[in-house]
C-alpha positions in Angstrom: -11.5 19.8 -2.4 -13.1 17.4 -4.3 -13.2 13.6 -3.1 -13.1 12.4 -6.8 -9.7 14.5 -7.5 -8.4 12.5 -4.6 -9.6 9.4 -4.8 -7.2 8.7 -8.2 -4.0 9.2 -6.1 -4.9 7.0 -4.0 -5.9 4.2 -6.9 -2.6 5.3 -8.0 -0.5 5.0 -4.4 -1.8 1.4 -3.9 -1.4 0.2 -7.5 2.3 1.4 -7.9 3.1 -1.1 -4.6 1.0 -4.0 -6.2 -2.0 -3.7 -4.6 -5.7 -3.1 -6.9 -8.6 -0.4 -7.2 -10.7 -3.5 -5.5 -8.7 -3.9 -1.8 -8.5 0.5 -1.9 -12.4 0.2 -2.4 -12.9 -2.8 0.2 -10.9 -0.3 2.7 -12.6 2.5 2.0 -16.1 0.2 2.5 -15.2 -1.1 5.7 -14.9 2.8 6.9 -17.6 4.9 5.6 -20.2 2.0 5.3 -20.5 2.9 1.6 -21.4 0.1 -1.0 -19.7 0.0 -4.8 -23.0 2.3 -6.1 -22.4 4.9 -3.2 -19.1 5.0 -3.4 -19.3 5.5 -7.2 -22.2 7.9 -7.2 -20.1 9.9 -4.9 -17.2 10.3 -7.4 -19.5 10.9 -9.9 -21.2 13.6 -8.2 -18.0 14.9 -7.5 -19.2 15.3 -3.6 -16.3 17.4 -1.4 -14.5 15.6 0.9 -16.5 16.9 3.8 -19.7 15.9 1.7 -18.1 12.5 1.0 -17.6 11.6 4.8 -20.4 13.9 6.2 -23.0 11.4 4.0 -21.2 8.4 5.2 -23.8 5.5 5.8 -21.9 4.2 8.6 -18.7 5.3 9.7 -17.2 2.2 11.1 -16.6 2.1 14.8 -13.4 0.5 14.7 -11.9 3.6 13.5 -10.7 4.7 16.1 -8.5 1.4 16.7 -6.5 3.5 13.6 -3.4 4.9 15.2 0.0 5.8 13.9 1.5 8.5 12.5 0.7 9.5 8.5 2.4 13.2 7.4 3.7 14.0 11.1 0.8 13.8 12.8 -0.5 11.1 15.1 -4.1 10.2 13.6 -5.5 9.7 17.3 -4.2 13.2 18.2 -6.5 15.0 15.6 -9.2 16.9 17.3 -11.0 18.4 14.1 -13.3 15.3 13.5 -13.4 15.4 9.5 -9.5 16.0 9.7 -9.1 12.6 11.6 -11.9 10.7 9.3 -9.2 12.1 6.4 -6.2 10.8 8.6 -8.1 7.2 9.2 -8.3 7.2 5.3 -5.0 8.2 4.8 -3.3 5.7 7.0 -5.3 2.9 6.1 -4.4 3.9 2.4 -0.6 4.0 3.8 -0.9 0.2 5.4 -2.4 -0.9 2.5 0.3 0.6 -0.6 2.7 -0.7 2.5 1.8 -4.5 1.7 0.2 -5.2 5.5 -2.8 -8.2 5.6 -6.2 -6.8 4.6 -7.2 -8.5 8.2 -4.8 -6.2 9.7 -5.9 -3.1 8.0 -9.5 -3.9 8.8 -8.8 -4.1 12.4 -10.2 -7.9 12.5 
């Protein structure tokens, strides 16, 4: 799957609860170490999700502060490392189309 066919929904998630493209991208900054030019030459690649993490400049090590439950599962119980990189994503997408403080989300 490609990241850029997922990366929409989530524009799309955080805008319907009043939240902008610029916070989702500020998120997804603080975990991948990715900058507005490698973030977009990603999507414009169309890199895979694996691709899109895999070439991550610097995966943040506060991730694993990220715990909670997003579909079921308990992120910090996810042993496949790209699954729980996609989990981190998806709950910090979930805190953020929830309203919480960008401090919060950030782990600051």
């Amino acid at each position: 799957m490609k990241f850029s066919s997922v990366y929409p929904l989530y524009v799309k998630k955080v805008e319907a609860k009043g939240r902008s493209k610029a916070e989702l991208d500020q998120v997804i900054h603080w975990l991948t170490g990715y900058d507005e030019k490698g973030l977009r030459r990603q999507l414009d690649a169309e890199s895979s999700i694996e691709a899109f993490f895999g070439k991550a400049p610097a995966f943040n090590p506060n991730a694993s502060l990220i715990t909670g439950v997003v579909c079921g599962v308990r992120v910090e119980e996810v042993e496949h490392p790209l699954m729980r990189k996609i989990r981190y994503l998806d709950k910090l997408v979930d805190e953020l189309a929830k309203g919480k403080a960008m401090e919060k989300i950030l782990r600051k």
